[in-house]
PyMOL Python script that loads the backbone (N, CA, C, O; Angstrom):
from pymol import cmd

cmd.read_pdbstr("""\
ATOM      1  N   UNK A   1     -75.558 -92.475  74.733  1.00  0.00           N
ATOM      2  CA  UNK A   1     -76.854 -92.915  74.233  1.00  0.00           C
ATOM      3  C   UNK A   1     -76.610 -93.967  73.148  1.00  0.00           C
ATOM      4  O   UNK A   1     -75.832 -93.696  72.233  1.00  0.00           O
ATOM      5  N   UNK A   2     -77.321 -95.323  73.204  1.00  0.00           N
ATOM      6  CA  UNK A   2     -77.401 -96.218  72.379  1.00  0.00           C
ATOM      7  C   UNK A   2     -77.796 -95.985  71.033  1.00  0.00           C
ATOM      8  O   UNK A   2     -78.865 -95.408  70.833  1.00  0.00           O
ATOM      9  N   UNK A   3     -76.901 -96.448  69.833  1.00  0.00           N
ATOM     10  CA  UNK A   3     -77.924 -96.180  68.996  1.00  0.00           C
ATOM     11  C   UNK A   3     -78.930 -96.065  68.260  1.00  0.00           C
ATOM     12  O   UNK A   3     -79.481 -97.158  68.396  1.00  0.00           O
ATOM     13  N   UNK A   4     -79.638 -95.372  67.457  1.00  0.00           N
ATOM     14  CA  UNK A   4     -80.788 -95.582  67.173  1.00  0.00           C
ATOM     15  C   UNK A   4     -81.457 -96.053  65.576  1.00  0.00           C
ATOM     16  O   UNK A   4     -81.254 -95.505  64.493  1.00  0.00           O
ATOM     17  N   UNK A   5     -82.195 -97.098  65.846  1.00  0.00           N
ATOM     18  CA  UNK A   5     -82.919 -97.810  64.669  1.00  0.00           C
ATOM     19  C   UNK A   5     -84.302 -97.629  64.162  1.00  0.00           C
ATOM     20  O   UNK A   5     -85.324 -97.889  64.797  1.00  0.00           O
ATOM     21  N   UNK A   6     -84.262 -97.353  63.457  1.00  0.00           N
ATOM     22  CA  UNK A   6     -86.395 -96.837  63.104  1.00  0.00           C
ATOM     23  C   UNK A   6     -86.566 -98.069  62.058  1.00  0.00           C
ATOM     24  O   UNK A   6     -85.701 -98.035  61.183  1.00  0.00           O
ATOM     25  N   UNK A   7     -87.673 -99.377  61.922  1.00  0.00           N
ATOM     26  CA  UNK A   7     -87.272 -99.365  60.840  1.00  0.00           C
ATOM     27  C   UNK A   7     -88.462-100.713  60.647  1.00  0.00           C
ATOM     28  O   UNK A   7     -88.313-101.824  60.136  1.00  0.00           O
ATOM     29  N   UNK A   8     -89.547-100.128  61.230  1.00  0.00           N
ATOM     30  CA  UNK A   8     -91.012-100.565  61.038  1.00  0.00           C
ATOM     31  C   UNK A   8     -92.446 -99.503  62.016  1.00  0.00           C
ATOM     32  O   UNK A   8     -92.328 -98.746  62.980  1.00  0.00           O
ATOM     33  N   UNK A   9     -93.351 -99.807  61.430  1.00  0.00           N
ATOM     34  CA  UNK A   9     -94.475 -98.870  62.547  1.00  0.00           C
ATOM     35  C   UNK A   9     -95.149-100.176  63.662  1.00  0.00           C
ATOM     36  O   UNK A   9     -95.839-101.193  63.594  1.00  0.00           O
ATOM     37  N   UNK A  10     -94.457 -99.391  64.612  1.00  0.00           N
ATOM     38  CA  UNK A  10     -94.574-100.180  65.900  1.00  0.00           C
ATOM     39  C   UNK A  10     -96.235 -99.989  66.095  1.00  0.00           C
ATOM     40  O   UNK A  10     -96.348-100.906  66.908  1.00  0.00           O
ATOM     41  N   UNK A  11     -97.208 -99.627  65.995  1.00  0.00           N
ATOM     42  CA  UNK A  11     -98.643 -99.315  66.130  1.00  0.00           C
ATOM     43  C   UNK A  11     -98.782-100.966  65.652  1.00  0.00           C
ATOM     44  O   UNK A  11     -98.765-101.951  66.390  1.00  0.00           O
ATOM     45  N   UNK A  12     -98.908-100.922  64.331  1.00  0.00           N
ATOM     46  CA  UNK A  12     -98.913-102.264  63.422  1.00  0.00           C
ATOM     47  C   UNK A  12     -98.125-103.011  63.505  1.00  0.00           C
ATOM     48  O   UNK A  12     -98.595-104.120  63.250  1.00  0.00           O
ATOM     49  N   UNK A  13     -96.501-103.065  63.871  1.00  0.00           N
ATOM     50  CA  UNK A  13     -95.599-104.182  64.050  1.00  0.00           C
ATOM     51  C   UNK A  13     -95.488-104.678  62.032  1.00  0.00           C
ATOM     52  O   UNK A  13     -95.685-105.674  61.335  1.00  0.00           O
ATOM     53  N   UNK A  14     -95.149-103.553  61.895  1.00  0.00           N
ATOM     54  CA  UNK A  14     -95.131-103.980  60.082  1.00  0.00           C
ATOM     55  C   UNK A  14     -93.558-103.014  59.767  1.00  0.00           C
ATOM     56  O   UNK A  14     -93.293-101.819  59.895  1.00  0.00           O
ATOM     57  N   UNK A  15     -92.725-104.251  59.295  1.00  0.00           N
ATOM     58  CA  UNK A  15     -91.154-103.227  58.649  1.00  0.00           C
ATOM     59  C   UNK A  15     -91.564-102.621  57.589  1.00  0.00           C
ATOM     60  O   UNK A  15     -92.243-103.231  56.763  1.00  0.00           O
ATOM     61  N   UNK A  16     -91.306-101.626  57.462  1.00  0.00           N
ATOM     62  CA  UNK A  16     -90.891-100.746  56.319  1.00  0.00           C
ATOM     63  C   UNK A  16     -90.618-101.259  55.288  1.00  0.00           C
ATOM     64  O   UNK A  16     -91.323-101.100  54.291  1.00  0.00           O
ATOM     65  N   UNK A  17     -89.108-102.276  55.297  1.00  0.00           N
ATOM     66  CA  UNK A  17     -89.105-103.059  54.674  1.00  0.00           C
ATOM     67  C   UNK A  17     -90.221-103.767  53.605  1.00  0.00           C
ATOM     68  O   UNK A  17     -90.183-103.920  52.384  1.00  0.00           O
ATOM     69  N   UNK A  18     -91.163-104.105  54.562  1.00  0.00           N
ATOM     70  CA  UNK A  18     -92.330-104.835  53.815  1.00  0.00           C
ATOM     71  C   UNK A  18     -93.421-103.994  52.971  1.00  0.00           C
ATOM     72  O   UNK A  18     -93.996-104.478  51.997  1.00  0.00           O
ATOM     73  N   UNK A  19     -93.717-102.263  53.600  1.00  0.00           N
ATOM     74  CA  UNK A  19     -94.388-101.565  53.574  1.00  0.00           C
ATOM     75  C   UNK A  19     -94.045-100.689  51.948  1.00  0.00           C
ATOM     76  O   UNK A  19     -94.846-100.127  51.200  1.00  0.00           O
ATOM     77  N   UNK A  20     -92.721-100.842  51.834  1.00  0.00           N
ATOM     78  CA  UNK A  20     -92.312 -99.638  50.695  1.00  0.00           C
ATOM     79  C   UNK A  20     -92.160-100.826  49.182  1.00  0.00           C
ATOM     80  O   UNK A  20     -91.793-100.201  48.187  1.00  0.00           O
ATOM     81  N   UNK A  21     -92.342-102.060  48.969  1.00  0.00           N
ATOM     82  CA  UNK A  21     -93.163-103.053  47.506  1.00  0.00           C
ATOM     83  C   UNK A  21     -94.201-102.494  47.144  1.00  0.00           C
ATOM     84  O   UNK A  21     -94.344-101.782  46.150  1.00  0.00           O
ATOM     85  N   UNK A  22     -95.573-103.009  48.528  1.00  0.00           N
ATOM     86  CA  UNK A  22     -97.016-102.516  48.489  1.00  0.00           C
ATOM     87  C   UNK A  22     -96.903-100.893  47.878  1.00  0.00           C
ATOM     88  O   UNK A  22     -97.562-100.581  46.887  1.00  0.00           O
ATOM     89  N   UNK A  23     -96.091 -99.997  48.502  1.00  0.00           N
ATOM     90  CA  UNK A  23     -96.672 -98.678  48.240  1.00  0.00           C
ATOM     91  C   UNK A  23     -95.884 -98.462  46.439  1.00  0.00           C
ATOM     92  O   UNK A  23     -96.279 -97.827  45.462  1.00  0.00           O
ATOM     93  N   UNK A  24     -94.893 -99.159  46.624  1.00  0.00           N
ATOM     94  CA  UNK A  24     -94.186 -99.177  45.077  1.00  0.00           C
ATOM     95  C   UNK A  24     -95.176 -99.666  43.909  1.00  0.00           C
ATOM     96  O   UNK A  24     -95.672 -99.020  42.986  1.00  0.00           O
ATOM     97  N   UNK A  25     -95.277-100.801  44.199  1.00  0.00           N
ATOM     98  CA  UNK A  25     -96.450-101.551  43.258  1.00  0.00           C
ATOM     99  C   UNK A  25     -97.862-100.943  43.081  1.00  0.00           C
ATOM    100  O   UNK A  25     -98.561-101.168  42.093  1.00  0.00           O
ATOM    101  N   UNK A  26     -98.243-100.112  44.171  1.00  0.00           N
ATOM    102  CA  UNK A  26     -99.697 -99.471  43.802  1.00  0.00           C
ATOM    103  C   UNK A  26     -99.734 -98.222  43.710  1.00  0.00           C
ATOM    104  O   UNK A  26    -100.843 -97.688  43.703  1.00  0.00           O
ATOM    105  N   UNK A  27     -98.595 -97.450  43.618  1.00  0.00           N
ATOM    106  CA  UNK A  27     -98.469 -96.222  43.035  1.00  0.00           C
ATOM    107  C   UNK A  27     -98.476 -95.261  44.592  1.00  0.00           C
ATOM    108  O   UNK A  27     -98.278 -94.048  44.522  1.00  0.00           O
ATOM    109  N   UNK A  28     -98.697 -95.868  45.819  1.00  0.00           N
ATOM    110  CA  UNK A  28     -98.988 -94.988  46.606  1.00  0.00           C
ATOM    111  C   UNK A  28     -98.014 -93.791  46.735  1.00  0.00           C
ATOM    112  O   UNK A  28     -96.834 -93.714  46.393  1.00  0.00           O
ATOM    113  N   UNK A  29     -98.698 -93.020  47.229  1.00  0.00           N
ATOM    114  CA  UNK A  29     -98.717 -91.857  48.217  1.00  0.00           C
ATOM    115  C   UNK A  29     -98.435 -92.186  49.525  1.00  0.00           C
ATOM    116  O   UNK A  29     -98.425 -93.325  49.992  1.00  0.00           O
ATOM    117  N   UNK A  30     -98.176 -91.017  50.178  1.00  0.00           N
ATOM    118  CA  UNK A  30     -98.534 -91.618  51.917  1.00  0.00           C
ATOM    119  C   UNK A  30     -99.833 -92.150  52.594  1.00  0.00           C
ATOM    120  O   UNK A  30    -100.109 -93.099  53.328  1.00  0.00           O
ATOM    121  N   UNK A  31    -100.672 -90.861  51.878  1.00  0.00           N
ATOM    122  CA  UNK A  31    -102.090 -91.056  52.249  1.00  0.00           C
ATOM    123  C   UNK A  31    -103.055 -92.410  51.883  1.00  0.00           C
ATOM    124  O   UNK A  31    -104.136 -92.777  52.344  1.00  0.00           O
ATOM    125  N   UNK A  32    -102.148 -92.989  50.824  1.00  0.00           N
ATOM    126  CA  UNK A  32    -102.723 -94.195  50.456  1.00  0.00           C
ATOM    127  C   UNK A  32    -102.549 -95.075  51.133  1.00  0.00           C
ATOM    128  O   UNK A  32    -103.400 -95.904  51.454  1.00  0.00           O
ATOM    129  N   UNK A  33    -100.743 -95.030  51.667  1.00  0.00           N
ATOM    130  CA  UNK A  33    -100.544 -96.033  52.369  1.00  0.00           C
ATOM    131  C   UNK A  33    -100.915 -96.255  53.532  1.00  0.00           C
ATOM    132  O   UNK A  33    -100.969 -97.387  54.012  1.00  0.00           O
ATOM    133  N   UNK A  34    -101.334 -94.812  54.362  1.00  0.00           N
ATOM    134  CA  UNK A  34    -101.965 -95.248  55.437  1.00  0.00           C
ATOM    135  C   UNK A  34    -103.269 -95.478  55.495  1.00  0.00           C
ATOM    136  O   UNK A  34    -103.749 -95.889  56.552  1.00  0.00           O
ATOM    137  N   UNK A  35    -103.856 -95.316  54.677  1.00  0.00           N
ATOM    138  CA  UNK A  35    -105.473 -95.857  54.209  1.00  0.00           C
ATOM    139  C   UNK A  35    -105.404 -97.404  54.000  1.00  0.00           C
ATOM    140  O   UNK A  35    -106.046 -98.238  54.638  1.00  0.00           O
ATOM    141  N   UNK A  36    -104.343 -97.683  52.805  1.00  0.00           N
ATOM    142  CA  UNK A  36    -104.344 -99.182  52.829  1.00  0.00           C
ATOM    143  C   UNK A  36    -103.556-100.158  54.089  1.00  0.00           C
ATOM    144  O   UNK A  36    -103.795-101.352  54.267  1.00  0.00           O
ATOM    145  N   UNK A  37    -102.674 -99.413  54.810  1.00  0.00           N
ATOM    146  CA  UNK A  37    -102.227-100.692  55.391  1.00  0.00           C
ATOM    147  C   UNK A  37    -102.399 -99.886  57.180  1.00  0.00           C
ATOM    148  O   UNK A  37    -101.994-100.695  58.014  1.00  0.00           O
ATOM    149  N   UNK A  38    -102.747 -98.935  57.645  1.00  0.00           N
ATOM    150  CA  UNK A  38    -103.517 -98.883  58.360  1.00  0.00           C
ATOM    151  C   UNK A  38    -101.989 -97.908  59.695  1.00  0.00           C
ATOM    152  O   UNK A  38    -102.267 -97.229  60.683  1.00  0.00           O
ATOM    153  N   UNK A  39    -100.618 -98.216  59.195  1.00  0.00           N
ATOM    154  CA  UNK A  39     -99.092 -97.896  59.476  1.00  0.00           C
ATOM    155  C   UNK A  39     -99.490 -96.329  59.349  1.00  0.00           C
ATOM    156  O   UNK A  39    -100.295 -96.007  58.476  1.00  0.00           O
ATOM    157  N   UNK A  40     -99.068 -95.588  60.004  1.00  0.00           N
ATOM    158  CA  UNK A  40     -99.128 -93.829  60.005  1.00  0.00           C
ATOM    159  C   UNK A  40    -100.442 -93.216  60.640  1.00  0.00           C
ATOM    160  O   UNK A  40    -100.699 -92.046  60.921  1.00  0.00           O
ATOM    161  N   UNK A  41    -101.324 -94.572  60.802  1.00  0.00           N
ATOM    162  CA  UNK A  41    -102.400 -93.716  61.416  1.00  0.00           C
ATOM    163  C   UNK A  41    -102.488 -94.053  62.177  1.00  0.00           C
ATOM    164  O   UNK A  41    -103.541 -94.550  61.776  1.00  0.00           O
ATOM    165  N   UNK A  42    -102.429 -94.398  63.204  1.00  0.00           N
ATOM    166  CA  UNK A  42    -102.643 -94.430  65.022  1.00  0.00           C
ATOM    167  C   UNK A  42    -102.115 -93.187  65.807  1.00  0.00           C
ATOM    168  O   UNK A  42    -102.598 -92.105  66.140  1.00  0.00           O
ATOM    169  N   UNK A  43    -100.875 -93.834  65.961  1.00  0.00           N
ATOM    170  CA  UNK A  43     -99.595 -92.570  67.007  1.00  0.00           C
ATOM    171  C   UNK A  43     -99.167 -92.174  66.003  1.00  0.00           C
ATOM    172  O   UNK A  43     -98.214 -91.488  66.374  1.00  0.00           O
ATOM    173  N   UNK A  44     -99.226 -92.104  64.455  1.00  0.00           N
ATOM    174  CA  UNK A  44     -98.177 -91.232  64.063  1.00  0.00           C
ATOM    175  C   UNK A  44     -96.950 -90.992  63.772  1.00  0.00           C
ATOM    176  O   UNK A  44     -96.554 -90.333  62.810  1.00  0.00           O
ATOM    177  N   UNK A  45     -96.149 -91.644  64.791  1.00  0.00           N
ATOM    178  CA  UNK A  45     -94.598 -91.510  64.838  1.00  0.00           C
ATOM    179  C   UNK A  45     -94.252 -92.079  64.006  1.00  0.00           C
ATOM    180  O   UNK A  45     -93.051 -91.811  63.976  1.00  0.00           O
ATOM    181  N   UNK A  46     -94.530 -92.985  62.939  1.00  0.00           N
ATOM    182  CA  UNK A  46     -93.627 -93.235  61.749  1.00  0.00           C
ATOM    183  C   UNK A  46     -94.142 -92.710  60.975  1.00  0.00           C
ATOM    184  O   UNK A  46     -93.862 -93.372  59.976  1.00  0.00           O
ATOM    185  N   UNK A  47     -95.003 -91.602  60.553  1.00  0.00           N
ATOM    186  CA  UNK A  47     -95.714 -90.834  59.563  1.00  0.00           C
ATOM    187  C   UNK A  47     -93.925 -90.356  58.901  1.00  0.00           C
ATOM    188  O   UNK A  47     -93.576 -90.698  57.771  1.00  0.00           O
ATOM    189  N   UNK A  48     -93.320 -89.828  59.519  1.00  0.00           N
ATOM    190  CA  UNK A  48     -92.156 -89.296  58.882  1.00  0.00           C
ATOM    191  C   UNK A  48     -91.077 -89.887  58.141  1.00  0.00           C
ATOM    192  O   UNK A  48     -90.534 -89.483  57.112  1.00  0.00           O
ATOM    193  N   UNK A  49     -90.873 -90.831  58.782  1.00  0.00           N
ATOM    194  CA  UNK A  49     -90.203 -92.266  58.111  1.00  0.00           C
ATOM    195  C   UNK A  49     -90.724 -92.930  57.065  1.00  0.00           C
ATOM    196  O   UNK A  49     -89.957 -93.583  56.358  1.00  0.00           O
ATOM    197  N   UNK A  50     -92.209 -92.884  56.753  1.00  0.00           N
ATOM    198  CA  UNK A  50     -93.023 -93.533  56.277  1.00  0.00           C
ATOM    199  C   UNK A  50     -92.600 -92.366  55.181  1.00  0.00           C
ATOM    200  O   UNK A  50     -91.742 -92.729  54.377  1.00  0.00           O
ATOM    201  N   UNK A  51     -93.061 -91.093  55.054  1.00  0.00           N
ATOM    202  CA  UNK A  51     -92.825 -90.477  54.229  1.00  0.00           C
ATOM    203  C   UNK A  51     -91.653 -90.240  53.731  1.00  0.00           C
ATOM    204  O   UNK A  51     -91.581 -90.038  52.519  1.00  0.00           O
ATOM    205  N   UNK A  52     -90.478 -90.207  54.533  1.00  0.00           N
ATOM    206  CA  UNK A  52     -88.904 -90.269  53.680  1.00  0.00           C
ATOM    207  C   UNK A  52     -88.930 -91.615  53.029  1.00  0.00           C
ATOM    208  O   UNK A  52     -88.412 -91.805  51.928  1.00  0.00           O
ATOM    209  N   UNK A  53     -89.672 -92.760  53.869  1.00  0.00           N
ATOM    210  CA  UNK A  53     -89.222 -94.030  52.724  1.00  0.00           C
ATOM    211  C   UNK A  53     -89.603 -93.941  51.375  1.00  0.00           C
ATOM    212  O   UNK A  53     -89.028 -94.546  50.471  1.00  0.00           O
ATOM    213  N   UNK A  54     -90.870 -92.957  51.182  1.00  0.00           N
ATOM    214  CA  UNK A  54     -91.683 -92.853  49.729  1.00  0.00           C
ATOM    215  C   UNK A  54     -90.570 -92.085  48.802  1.00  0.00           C
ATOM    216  O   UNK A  54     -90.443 -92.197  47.583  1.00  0.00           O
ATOM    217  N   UNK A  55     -89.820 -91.299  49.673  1.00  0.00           N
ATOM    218  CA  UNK A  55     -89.027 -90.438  48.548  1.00  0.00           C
ATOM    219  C   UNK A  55     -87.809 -90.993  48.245  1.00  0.00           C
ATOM    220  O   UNK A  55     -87.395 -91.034  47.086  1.00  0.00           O
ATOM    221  N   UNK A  56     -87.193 -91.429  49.195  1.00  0.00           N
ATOM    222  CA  UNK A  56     -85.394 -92.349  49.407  1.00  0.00           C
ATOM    223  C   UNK A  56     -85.677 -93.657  48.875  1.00  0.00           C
ATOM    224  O   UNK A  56     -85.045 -93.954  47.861  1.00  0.00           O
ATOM    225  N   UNK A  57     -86.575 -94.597  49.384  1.00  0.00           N
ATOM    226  CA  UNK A  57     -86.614 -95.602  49.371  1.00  0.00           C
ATOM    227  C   UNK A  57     -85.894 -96.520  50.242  1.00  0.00           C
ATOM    228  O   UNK A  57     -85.614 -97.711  50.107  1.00  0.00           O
ATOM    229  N   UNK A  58     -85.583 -95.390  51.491  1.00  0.00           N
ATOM    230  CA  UNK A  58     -84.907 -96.097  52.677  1.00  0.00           C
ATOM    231  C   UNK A  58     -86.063 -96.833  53.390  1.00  0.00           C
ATOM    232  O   UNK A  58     -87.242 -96.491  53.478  1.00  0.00           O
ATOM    233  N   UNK A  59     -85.369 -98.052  53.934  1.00  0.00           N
ATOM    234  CA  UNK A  59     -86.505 -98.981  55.111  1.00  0.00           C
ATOM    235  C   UNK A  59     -85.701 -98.724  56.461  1.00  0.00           C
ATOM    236  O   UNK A  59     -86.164 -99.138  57.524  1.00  0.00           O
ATOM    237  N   UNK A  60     -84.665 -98.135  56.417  1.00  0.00           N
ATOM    238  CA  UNK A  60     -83.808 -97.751  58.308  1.00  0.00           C
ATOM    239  C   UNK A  60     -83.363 -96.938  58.334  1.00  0.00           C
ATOM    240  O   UNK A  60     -82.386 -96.596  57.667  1.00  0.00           O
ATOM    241  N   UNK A  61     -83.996 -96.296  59.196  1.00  0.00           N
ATOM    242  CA  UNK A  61     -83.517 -95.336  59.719  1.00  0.00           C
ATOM    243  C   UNK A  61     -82.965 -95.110  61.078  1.00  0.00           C
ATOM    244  O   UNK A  61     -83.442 -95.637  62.083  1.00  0.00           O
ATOM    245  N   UNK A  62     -81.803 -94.197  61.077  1.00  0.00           N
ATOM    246  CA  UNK A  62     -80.881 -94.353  62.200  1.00  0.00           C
ATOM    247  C   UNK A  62     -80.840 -93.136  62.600  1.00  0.00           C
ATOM    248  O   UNK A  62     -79.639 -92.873  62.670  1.00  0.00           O
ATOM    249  N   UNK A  63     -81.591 -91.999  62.984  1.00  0.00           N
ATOM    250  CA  UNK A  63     -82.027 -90.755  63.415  1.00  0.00           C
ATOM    251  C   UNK A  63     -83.359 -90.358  64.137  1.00  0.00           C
ATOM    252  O   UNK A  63     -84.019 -91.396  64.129  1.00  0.00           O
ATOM    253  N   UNK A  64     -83.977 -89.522  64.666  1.00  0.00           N
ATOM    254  CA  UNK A  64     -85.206 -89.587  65.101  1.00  0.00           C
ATOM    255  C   UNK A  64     -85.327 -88.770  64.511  1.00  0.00           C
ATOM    256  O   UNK A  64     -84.630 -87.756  64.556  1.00  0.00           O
ATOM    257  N   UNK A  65     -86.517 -89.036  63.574  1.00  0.00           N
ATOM    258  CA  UNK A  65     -87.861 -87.736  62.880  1.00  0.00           C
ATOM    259  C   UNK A  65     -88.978 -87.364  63.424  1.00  0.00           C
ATOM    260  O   UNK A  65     -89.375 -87.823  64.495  1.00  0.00           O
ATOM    261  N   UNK A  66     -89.511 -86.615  62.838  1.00  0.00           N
ATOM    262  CA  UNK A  66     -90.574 -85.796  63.640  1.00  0.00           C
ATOM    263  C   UNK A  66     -91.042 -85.211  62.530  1.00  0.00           C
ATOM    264  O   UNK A  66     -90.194 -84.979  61.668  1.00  0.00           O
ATOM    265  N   UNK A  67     -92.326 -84.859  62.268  1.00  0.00           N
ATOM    266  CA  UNK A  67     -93.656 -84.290  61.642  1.00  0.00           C
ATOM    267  C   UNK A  67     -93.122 -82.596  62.487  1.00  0.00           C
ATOM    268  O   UNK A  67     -92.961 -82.192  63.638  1.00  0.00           O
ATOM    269  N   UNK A  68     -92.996 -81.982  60.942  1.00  0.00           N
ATOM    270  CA  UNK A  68     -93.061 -80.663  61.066  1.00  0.00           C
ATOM    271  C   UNK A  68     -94.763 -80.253  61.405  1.00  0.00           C
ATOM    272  O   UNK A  68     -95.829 -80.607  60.902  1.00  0.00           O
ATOM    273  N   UNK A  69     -94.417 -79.417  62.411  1.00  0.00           N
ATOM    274  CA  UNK A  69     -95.793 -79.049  63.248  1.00  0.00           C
ATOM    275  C   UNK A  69     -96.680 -77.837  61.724  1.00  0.00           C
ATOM    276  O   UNK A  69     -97.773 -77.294  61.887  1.00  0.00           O
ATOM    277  N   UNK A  70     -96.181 -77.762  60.955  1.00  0.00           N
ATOM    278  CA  UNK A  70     -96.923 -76.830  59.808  1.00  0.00           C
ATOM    279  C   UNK A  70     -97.627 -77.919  58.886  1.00  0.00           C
ATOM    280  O   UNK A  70     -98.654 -77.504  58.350  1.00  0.00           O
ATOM    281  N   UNK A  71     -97.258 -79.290  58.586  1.00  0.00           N
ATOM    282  CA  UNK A  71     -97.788 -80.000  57.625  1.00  0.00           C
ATOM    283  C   UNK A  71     -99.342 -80.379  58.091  1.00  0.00           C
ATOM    284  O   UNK A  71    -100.062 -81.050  57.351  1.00  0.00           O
TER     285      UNK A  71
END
""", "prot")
cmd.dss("prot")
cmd.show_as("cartoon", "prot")
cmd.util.cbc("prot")
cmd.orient("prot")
């Protein structure tokens, strides 16, 4: 298996990269950020990434995450 790169929300076509300034500079949360930039709310699938970037401050990820089914 090839390896693997996470490292924007494909819904929006927006890097992470670009996504974790905005949420730095305005204090966000997750919930903010997907309110303001619109990334975590469609499909979801970078909700998790989105949220490790808030805590690490990673923009790549090289693993597949997944939303614990309890949150």
């Amino acid at each position: 298996m090839p390896p693997v790169l996470v490292a924007m929300c494909v819904c929006r076509r927006v890097p992470f990269a670009s996504l974790l300034p905005l949420a730095r500079a305005g204090g966000w949360g997750l919930d903010q950020l997907v309110a303001a930039t619109g990334c975590g709310g469609a499909c979801g699938l970078c909700r998790p990434y989105l949220r490790r970037m808030l805590v690490t401050g990673e923009t790549e990820f090289r693993e597949l995450l997944r939303e614990d089914v309890a949150e």
